[in-house]
C-alpha positions as CSV (number, residue, x, y, z in Angstrom):
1,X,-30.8,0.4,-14.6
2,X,-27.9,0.1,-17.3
3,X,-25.4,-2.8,-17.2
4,X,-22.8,-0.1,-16.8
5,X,-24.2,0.8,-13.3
6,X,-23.1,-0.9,-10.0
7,X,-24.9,-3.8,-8.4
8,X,-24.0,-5.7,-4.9
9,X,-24.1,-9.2,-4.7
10,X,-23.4,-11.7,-1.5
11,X,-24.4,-14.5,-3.8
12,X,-21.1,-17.0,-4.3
13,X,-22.3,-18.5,-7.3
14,X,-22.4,-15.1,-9.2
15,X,-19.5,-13.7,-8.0
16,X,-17.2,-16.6,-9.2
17,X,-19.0,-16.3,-12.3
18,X,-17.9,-12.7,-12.8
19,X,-14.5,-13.3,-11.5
20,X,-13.9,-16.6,-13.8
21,X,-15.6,-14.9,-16.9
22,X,-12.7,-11.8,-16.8
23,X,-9.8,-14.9,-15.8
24,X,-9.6,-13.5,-12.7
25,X,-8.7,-15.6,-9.5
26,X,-9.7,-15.5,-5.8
27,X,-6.6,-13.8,-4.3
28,X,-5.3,-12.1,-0.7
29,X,-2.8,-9.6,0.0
30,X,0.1,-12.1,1.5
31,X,1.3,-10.1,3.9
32,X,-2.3,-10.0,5.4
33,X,-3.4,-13.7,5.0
34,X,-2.3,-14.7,8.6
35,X,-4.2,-11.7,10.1
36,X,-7.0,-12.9,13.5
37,X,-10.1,-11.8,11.7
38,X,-11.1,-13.6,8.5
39,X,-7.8,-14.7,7.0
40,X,-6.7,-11.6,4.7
41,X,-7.6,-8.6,2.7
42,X,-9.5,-10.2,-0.2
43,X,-8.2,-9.1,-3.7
44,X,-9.2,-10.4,-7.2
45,X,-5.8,-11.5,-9.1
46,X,-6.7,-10.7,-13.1
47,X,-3.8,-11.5,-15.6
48,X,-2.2,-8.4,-17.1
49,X,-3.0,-6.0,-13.2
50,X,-0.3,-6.6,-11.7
51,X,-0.2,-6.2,-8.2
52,X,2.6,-7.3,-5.8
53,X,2.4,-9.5,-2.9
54,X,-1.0,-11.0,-4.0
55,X,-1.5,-14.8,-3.0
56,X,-4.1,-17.4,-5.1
57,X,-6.4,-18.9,-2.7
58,X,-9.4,-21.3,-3.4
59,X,-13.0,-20.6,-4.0
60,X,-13.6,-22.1,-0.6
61,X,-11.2,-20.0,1.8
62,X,-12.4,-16.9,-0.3
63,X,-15.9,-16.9,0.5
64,X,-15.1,-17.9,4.2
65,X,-13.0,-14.6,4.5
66,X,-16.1,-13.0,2.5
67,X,-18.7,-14.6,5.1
68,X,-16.9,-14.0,8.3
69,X,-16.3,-10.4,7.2
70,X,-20.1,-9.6,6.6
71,X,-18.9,-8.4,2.9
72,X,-20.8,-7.5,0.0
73,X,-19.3,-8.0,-3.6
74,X,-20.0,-4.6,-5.2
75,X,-19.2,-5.2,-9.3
76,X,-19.9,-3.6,-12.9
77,X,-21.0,-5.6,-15.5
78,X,-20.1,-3.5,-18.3
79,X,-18.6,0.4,-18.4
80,X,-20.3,3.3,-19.9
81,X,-19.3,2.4,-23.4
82,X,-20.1,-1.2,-23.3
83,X,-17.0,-2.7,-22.2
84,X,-16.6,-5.5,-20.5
85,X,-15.7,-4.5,-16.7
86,X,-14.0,-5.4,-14.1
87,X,-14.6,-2.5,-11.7
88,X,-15.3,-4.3,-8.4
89,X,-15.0,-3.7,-4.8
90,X,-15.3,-5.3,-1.3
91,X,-17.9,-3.4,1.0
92,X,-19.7,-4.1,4.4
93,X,-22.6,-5.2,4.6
94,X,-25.3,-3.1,5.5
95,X,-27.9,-5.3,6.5
């Protein structure tokens, strides 16, 4: 298995750790944060993607909307040319 292919992840300590070491920041999409079931659509804010209507939350209220929506963390460490990445997604959890 290469770095450049995809690995899934439900561990918090390794996620932020991804996230922090590409300055990105736990982030929802504002107009969902006040939704019944978890608290948002969970989005990673990194400086220079700039996507409307994103809202910084904490470490803490991120991984409850991760936990209470039985997510997985699906990331990239680096791409096929040995880039950093920051190809990441939010999927269910299979188990």
């Amino acid at each position: 298995m290469s770095e450049s292919d995809s690995k899934t992840t439900k561990d918090h300590k390794k996620i932020r750790e991804w996230v922090e070491a590409r300055d990105g920041k736990p982030a929802v999409v504002e107009s969902t944060s006040n939704s019944e079931k978890g608290g948002g659509l969970l989005r990673i804010n990194f400086p220079g993607y700039a996507e409307d209507n994103l809202k910084n939350i904490s470490w803490d209220e991120f991984f409850d909307i991760f936990d209470s929506n039985d997510l997985q963390f699906l990331y990239q460490e680096e791409t096929s040319d040995g880039g950093e990445s920051r190809f990441f997604k939010f999927v269910a959890d299979e188990e």
